[in-house]
C-alpha positions in Angstrom: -27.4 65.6 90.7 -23.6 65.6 89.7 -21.4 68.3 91.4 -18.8 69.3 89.4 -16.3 72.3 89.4 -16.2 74.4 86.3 -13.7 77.7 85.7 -15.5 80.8 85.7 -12.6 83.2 85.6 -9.0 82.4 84.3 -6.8 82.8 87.2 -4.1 86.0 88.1 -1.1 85.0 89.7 -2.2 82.1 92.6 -5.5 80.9 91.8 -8.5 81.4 94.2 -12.0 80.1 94.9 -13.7 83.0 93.1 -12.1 81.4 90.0 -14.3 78.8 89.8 -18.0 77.7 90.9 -19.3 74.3 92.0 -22.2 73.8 89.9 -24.5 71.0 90.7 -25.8 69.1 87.1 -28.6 66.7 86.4 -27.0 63.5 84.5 -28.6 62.7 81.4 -30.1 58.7 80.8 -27.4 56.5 79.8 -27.1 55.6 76.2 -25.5 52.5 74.9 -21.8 51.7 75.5 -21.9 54.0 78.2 -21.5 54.0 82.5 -22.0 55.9 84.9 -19.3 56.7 87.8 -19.2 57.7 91.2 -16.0 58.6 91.9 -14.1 58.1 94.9 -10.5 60.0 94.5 -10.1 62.8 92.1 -6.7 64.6 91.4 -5.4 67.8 91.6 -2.3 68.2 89.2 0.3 71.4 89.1 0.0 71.0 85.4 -3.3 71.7 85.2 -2.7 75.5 86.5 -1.0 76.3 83.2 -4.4 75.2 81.8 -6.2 77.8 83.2 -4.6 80.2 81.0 -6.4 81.8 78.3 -2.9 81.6 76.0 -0.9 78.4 77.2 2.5 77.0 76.6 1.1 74.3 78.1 1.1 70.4 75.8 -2.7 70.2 76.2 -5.0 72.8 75.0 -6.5 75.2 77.9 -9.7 74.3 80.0 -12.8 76.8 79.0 -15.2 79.0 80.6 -17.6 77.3 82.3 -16.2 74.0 81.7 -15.9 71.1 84.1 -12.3 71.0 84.7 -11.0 67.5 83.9 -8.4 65.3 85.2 -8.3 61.6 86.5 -10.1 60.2 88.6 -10.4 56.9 89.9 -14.4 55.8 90.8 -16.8 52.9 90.8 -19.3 52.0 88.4 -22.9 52.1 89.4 -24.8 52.0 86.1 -24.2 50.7 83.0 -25.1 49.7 79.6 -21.8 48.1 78.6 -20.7 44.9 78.0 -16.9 45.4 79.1 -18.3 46.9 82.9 -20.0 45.9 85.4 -21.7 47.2 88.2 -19.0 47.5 91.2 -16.1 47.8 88.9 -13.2 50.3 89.8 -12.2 52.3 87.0 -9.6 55.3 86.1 -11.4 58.1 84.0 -10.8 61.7 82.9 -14.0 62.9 84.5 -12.3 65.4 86.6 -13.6 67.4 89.8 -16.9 66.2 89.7 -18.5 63.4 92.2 -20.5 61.7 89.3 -19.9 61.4 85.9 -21.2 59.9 82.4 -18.2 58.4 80.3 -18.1 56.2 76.8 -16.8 52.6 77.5 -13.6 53.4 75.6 -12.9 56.2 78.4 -12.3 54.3 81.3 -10.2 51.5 82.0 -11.2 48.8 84.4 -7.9 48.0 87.6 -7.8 45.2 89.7 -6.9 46.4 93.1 -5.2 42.7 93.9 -5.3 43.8 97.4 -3.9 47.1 97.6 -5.5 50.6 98.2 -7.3 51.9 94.8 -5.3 55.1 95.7 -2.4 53.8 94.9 -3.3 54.0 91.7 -3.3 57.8 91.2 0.0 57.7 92.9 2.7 55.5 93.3 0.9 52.9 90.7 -0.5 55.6 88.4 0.7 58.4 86.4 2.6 60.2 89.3 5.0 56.9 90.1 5.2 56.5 86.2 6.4 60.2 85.8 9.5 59.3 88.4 10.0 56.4 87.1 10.4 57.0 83.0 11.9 60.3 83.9 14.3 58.7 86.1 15.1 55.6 84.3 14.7 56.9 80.3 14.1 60.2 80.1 17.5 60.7 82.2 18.9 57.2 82.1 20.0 57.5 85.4 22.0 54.2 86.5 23.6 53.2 89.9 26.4 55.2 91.5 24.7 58.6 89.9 24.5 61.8 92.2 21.2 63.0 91.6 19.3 66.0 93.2 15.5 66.2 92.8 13.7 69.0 92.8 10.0 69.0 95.1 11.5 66.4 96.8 8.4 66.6 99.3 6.0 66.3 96.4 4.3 63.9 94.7 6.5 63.0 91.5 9.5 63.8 93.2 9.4 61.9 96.6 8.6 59.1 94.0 12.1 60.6 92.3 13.4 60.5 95.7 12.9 56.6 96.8 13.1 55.1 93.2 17.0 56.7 93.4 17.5 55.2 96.7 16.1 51.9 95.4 18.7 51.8 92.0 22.0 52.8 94.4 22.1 56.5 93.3 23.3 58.9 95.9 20.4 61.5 96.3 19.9 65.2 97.0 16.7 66.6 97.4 14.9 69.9 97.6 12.5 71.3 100.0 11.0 74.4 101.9 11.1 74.0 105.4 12.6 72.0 108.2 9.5 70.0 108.5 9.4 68.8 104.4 12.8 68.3 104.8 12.8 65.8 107.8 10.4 63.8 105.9 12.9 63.8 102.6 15.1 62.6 104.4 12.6 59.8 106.2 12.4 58.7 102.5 16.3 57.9 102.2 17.5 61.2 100.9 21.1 61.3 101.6 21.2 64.9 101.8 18.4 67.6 101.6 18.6 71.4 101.0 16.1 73.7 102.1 15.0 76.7 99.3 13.4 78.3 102.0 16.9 79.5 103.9 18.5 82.7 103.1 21.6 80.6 101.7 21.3 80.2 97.9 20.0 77.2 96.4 23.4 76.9 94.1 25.2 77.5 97.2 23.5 74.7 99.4 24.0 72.3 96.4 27.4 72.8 96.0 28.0 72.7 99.7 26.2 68.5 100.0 27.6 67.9 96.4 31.1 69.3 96.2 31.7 66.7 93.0 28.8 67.9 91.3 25.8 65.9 90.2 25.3 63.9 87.4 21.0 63.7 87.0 18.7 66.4 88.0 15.2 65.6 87.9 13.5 69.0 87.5 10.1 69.7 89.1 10.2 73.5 89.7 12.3 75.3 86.7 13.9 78.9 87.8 16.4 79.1 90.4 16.6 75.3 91.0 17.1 74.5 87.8 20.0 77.4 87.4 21.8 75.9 90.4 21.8 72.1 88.8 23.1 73.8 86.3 26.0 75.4 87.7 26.9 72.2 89.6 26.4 69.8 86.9 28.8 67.0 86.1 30.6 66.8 82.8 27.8 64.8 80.7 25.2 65.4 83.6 21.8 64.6 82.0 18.8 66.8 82.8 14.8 65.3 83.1 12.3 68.0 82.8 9.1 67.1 84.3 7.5 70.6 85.8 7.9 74.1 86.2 5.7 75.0 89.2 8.0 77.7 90.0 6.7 79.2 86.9 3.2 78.5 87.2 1.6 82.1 88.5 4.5 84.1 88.1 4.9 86.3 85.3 8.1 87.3 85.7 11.0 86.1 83.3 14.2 84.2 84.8 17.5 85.2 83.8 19.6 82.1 84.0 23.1 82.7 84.6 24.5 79.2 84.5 23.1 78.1 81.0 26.3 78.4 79.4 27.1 75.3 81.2 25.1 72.8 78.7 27.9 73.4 76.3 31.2 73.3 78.5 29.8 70.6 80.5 27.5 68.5 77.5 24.7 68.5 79.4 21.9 66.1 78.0 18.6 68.1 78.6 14.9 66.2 77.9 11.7 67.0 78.4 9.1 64.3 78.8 5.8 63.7 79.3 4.3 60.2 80.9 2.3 60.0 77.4 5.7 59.5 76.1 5.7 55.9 77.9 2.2 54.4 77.9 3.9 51.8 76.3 6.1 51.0 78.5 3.7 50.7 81.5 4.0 47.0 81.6 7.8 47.7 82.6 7.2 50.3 84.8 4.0 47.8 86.8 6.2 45.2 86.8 9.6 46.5 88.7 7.2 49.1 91.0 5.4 46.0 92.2 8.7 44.7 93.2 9.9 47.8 95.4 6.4 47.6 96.7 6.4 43.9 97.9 10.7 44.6 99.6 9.2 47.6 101.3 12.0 49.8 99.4 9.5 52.1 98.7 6.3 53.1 100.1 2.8 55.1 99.0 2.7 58.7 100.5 -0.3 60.9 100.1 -2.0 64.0 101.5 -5.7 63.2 101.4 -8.1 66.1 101.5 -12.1 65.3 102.2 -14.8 66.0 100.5 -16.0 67.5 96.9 -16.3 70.6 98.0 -12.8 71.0 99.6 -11.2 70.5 95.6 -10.2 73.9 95.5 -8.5 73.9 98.9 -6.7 71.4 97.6 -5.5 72.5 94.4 -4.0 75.8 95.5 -2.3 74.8 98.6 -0.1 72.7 95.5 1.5 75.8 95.4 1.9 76.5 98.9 3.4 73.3 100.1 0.3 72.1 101.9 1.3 68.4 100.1 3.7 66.1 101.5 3.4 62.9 98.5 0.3 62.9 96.3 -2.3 65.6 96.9 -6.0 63.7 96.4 -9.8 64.4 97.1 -11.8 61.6 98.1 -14.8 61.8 97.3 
């Protein structure tokens, strides 16, 4: 029997565990061109909240009623009747929060490890170290000698942010709630650290570590951080907009008081996606591999146990349970 956690109730505000149910499903027999795939690390991802949401803004359309909830996932094969897998092969997958899954050949793509921990790619070598990286290097075409201040600087994407600046010369800034997340931004090479969590404005704090403004900010969270990079921007300062978690289960507008700066100060500001640069993976492999191998930058991950621990992990995204990658294994 698969388990596998389906929505039953679209979310108000923070989600909860009565949102969803863990239903247990009996797999069907394979077909041809098919495997089947215990997984060993499943993701939880702040973009999927937005999918929870009956009406969505959100780029992909939203999860339904009673649906498995998909994502990626990184598993092991352990039946198939395809000719590109084998038994024993590690694969990345959208199967989602679900232990075992039955996927089409063309779903899944086969890694070699070489070595390192499969984890590392649904972090630093998979789609979160990707985001940082083509939002860092193309989305905001950051260079050396750039002040940049990253927003979730304790997170996933944006520790990545964090150490990939430190690793091209930038001078960085981060953001994050708490003396303990910031201690470990700055463990990361963070030349300076702000934390949203003091009664001192964000805009405040920012102009206080950055007096000569910034010239890249690497957006995570949207509302008030995003005001304040804006009000301390550099003439031609160029924006990345990865995330809006601040948004996520709020439904309260933000009045931005700072927006008239894109004009006066021709700020560049792009939205991306990592499906914007699938093609450039080969790039992106190739120079993370050599941070990796100098030890300029380093896998970080909160690992929570267990299937049926998912939820916990998903929602405490949004409390700042996460220091690095938030993953289930399996």
């Amino acid at each position: 029997m698969s388990k596998q956690w389906t929505l039953i109730k679209r979310p108000e505000g923070n989600p909860k565990l009565s949102d969803f149910e863990l239903k247990e499903v009996e797999l069907p027999k394979l077909k041809s061109g098919q495997i089947r795939v215990k997984n060993l690390y499943v993701s939880v991802d702040p973009y999927m909240r937005p999918k929870m949401s009956a009406s969505t803004n959100s780029y992909t359309v939203p999860y339904q009623l009673g649906e498995l909830i998909n994502g990626i996932a990184l598993g092991q094969v352990t039946a198939t009747t395809s000719e590109l897998f084998k038994e024993g092969d590690i694969v990345l997958q959208m199967s989602g929060w679900t232990d075992e899954y039955i996927l089409d050949e063309k779903e899944a793509s086969k890694i070699d490890p070489k070595g390192l921990p499969v984890s590392y790619f649904l972090s630093i070598l998979g789609m979160t170290g990707a985001t940082a990286y083509f939002g860092l290097t193309h989305a905001a075409k950051a260079k050396p000698g750039d002040i940049l201040f990253v927003s979730a600087a304790a997170g996933a994407v944006g520790s990545t942010v964090v150490q990939i600046g430190k690793a091209m010369g930038m001078k960085v800034i981060g953001s994050a709630g708490g003396s303990e997340k910031v201690a470990y931004v700055k463990s990361l090479g963070a030349d300076a650290v702000i934390d949203y969590k003091s009664a001192t404005p964000i805009s405040e704090q920012l102009k206080a570590v950055a007096p000569e403004g910034i010239d890249v900010y690497f957006d995570n969270v949207g509302g008030e951080h995003l005001d304040a990079a804006l009000g301390n921007a550099r003439l031609n300062a160029r924006f990345a907009i990865c995330g809006m978690i601040s948004t996520y289960n709020s439904t309260d507008k933000y009045s931005f008081l700072n927006f008239n700066q894109v004009i006066a100060k021709r700020i560049q500001i792009k939205g991306f996606l990592y499906s914007d640069f699938v093609a450039n993976l080969p790039e992106f492999h190739s120079q993370m591999s050599v941070w990796l191998q100098h030890g300029m930058i380093k896998d970080h991950t909160t690992i929570v146990e267990g299937i049926d621990n998912v939820i916990e992990a998903f929602t405490g995204l949004f409390s700042g349970k996460n220091t690095g990658k938030m993953l289930v294994k399996i």
